[in-house]
N, C-alpha and C positions, 0 to 999 in steps of 0.2 A: 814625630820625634826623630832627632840622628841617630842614625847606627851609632850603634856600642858596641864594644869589644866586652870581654869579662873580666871584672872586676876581680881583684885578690878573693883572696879567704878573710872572712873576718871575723873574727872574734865575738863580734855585737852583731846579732841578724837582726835584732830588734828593727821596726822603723822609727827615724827619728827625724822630724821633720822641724826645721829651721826656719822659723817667720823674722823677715826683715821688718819689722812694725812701722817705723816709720817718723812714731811720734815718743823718743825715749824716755820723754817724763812723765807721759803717760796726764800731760795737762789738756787733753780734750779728748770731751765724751761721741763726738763724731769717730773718732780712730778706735775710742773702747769698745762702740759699737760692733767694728769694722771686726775686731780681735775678737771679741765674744763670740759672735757668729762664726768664724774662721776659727777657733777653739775649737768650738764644740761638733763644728762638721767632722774634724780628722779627728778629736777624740771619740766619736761613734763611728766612724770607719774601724779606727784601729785602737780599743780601748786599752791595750798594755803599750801601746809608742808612747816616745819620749817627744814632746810637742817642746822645742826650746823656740824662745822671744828674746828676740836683743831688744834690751833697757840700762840707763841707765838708772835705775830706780826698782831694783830687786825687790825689796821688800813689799813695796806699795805695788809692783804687778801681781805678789801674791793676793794681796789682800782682794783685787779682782778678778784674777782668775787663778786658780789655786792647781789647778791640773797639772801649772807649766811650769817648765826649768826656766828662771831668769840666765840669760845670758849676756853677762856686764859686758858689754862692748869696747870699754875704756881699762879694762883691766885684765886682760889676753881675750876675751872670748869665751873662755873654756866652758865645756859641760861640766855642771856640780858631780862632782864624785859619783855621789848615790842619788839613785831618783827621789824626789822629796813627791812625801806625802801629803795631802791635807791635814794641816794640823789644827788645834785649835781658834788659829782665829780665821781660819777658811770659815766657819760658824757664826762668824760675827760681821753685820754686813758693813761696806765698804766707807760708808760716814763713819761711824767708829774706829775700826780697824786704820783707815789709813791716815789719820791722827798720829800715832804712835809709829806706825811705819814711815810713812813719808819725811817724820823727822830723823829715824835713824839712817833711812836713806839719806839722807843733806848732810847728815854729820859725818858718815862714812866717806862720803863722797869728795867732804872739804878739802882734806888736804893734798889729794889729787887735784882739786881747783886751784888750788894755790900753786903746786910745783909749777903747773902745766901754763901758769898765767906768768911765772919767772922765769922761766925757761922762754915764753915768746916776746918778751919788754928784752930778757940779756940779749938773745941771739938775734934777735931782727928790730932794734934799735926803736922798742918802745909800740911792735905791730903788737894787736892783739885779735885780728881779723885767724877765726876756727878754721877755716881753709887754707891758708900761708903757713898752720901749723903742720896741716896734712905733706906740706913740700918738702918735707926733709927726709922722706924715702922716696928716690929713684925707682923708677922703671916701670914694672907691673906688678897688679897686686899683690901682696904677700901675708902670709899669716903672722900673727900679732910675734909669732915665737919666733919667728926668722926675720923679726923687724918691722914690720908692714903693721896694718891698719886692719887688714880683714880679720873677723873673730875664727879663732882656732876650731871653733864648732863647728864650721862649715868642712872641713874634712873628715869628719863623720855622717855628714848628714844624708839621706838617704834622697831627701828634698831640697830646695831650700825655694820659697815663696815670699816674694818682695808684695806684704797684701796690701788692701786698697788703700787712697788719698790721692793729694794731689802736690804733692811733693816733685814730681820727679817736672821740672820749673826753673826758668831764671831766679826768681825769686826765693827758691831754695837752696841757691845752691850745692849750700854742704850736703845737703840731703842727696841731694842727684849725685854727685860724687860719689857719696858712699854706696848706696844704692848701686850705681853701675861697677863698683871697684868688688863687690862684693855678686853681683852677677856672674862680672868676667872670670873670677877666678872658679867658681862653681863649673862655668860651661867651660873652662880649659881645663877640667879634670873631670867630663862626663859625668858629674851629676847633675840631676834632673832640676831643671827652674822651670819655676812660670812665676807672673805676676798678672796681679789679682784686681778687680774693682776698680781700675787703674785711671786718673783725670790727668792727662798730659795736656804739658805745656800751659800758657805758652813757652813754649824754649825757640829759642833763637840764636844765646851766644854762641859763636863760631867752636869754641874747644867743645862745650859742651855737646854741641851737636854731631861734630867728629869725634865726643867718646861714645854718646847716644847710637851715634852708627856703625860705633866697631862692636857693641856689646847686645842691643838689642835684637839681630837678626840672628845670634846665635841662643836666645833665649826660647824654650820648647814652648808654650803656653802666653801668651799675653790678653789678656779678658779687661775690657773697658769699659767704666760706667758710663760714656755716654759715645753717642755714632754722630756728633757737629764736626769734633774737632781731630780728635784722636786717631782713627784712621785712615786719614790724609797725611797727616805727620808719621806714622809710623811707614807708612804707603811710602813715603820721602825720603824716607832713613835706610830704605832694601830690610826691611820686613816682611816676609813671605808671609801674606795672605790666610794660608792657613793656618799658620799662627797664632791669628789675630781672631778674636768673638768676642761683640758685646753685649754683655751681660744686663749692666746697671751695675749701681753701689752695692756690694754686697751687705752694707747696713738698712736695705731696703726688709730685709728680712726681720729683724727685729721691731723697727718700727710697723711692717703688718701682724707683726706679732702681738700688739699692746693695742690696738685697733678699739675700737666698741659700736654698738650695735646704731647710734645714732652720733650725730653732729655736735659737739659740745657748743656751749653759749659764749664763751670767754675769747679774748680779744688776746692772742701773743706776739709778742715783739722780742728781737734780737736785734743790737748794732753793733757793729764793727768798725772797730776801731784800731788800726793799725798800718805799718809801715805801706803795706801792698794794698789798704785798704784804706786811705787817707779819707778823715772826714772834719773838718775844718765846727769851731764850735758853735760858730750861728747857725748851720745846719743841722747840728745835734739839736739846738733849740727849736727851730722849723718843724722836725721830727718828733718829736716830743708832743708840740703844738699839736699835732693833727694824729696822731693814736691817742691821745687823752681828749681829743674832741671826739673822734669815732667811738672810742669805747663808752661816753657818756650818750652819745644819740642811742646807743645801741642797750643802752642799761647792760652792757655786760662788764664783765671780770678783766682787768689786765696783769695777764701773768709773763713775769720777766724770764726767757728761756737763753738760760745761758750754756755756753756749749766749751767758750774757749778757757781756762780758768790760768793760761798760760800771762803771769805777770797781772793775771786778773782782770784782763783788757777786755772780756764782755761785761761783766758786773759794773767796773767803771765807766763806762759808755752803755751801756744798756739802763743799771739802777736810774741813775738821774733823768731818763723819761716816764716815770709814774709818779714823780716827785708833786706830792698835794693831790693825786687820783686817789679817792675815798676808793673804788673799788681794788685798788693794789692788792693780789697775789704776793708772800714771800717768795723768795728764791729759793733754789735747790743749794743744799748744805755744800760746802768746797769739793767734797770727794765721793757726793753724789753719783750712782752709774749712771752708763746710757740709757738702761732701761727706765729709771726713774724720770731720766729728762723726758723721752718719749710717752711716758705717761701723763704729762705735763701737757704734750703739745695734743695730746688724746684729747683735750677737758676746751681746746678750741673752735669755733668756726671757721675764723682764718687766722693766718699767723703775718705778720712785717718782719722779715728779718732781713739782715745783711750776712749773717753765716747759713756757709749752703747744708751743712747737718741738720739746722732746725727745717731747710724746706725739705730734706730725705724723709726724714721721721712725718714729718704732716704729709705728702705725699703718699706716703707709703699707706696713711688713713685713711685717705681718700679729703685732706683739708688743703685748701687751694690757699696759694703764698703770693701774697704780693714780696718782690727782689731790690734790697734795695744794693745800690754798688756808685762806684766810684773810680772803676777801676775794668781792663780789658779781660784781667784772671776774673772776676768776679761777672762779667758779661759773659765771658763764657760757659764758667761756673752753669749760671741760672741759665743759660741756654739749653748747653748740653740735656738740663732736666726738663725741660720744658719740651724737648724733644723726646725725652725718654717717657714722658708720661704724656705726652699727645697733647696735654693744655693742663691749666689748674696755676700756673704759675704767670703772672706779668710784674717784668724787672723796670723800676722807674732810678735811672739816672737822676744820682741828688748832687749832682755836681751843674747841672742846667736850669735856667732860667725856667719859671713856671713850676717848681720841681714840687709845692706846694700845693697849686692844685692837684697836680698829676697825681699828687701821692693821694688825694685824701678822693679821687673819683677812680682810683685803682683800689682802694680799702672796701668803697661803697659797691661797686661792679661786682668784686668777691664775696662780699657778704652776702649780697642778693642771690648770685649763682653757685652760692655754696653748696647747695641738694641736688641742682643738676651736673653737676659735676664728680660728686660725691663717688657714684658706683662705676665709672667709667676710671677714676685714678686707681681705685683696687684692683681693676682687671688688669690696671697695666704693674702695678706692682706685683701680682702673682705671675705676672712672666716674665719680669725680672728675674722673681725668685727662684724658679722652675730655670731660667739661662743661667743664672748662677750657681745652682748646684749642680747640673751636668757639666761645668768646668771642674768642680772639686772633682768631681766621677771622674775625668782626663787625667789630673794633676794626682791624683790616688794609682790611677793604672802606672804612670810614669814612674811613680817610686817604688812600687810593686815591683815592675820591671830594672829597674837600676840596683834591685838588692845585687840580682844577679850578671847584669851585663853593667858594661860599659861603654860610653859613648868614643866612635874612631871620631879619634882627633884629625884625619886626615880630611872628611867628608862636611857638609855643609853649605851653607849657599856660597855664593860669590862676594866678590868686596862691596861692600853697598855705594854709595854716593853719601858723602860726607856734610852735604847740606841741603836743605827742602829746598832752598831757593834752584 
């Protein structure tokens, strides 16, 4: 970590530790996982801190994890006044609860969707592109109160931890943006970052990469789920080494958490169906074809494991392959947790999916994933795990000729080697999990220390190189 200088006096010694989440509507149970687990480590480190998550969806992070200060993002940032307690429907579990929540979020939320969509049709002649809105503050990042974008919270924070996903991406843009805009300003006022669980790139475009390389080598901590790709790219960007540990998904932990003592009989499937995920509908149908052939040979169960609930894009591409399978599993309720889905993928042999959470959760049981993709984020995606758990995983390209067979002698290969594979994926998820909590251990001592010092803004590595290439 950099030398620090000492910090003011402050008022609030408390620790309060700042999660960049990631995913603000809180529509995928892969990122709730991510959060749950990362909740609850710094809540048993430090049981009176102040644990705040930027959301834009206050309500409905209560309802699944009830410890934390929501921190609206879009409306200054600020920490809630007074710590909020668990209140009543912290008691009542998250199908239920986030019913009633999630719609008072939407309704609170509306007419800030509205201003924010008239203000970008008057001023820029009908854009409506979320990053062209971010252009209208100059320079470097700034707190929400002096104009800027970054949440006011982050000047309290004693932390602030950007936790897992795989957001920080061409394809996310805006997320990368915020993310590094909300770094930089952390590491130019010495307080303590790291980022957690972390699936980089691909990134490529040139700004992005030159803000990638002014902001990540001054970040204390950076832990990555997987050692294909990630390493090399940061390796590019002048990220110091020791820096840098890979962990695995910090969601690895929950799903060995729901584990059971044998192999389940039932057949799971997820597809993916979206922008970065293109899948064209005579292959939806292709697809279909051969997990309801396989689950019939096999006399088992097909249960629909759905992960993304964003615009609802798993359930719509996912439901309509069990369509007319007499053994059809229902689906997990809208606001279903992580842990529920993971108990889901527990009740399998092997799983088919195109989202990489449902292969985290079965891996992490020791249930071997056939990968389906369409796409390079998605190749590397099911790489990176296929590295981290040593085998258990083969990804079949359904964008290629043959894609048919492949899938239905990749189904068959798994199902057969489901038991010798079984107790060699567990060994490798408990050393994930053991390399993922001795980073919180790191990321605990760093905020520990920043109560009282401060980082000298003078010290630090060098200017990095501004592109991998």
């Amino acid at each position: 970590m950099a030398n620090r200088i000492p910090r003011a006096a402050s008022r609030r010694p408390e620790v309060r530790v700042l999660l960049e989440n990631g995913e603000y509507w809180l529509n995928n149970r892969g990122d709730l996982a991510i959060l749950d687990v990362t909740v609850r480590r710094f809540a048993e480190r430090w049981p009176n801190a102040r644990i705040g998550v930027l959301t834009a969806a206050p309500a409905l992070l209560r309802a699944y994890e009830s410890r934390v200060d929501p921190i609206c993002y879009q409306r200054g940032g600020n920490w809630p006044r007074w710590r909020r307690r668990p209140g009543p429907m912290s008691r009542i579990r998250p199908e239920i609860a986030g019913v009633p929540m999630n719609g008072w979020d939407a309704a609170v939320a509306l007419p800030g969707r509205v201003a924010r969509r008239l203000r970008r049709v008057v001023g820029r002649g009908g854009a409506s592109n979320e990053s062209a809105s971010r252009a209208v503050v100059p320079g470097p990042p700034a707190l929400s109160r002096d104009g800027g974008h970054v949440p006011n919270a982050v000047d309290t924070a004693s932390v602030v931890v950007a936790i897992g996903g795989g957001y920080m991406t061409d394809i996310d843009r805006f997320q990368t943006e915020r993310t590094l805009d909300l770094l930089e300003y952390a590491t130019e006022r010495g307080i303590p970052t790291a980022m957690t669980g972390q699936g980089l790139g691909p990134l490529t475009e040139p700004d992005l990469l030159e803000r990638a390389a002014r902001v990540l080598p001054r970040v204390d901590l950076i832990a990555l789920r997987e050692d294909v790709q990630g390493p090399e790219l940061l390796r590019s960007l002048g990220v110091p080494p020791d820096r840098v540990v890979v962990t695995g998904d910090d969601a690895v932990e929950l799903g060995y958490s729901t584990r059971r003592d044998e192999l389940g009989t039932d057949l799971g499937v997820c597809l993916r169906v979206a922008e970065y995920s293109p899948v064209g509908a005579a292959i939806q149908d292709a697809v279909g074809r051969v997990v309801r052939d396989a689950a019939a040979r096999y006399g088992s169960g097909l249960i629909p494991l759905i992960v993304s609930e964003h615009d609802a894009e798993d359930r719509r591409s996912t439901m309509p392959l069990l369509d007319g399978y007499p053994g059809a599993v229902p689906p997990l309720g809208r606001f279903a947790g992580a842990r529920a889905l993971s108990q889901q993928v527990g009740r399998c042999r092997i799983i088919v999916t195109g989202a990489y959470h449902v292969a985290v959760f079965a891996l992490s049981q020791g249930i071997s994933v056939v990968g389906l993709s369409t796409s390079r984020y998605y190749d590397d995606k099911f790489a990176g795990l296929n590295s981290m758990f040593g085998s258990g995983i083969e990804t079949v390209r359904l964008d290629r000729d043959g894609m048919e067979d492949r899938l239905r002698d990749a189904i068959r290969s798994r199902w057969a080697g489901a038991p010798d594979s079984h107790t060699a994926l567990l060994a490798r998820a408990e050393d994930q999990i053991r390399a993922s909590k001795a980073v919180f251990d790191r990321i605990a001592g760093f905020a520990e220390a920043g109560l009282t010092e401060r980082r000298d803004l003078e010290s630090g590595p060098s200017a990095p190189p501004t592109s991998p290439r």
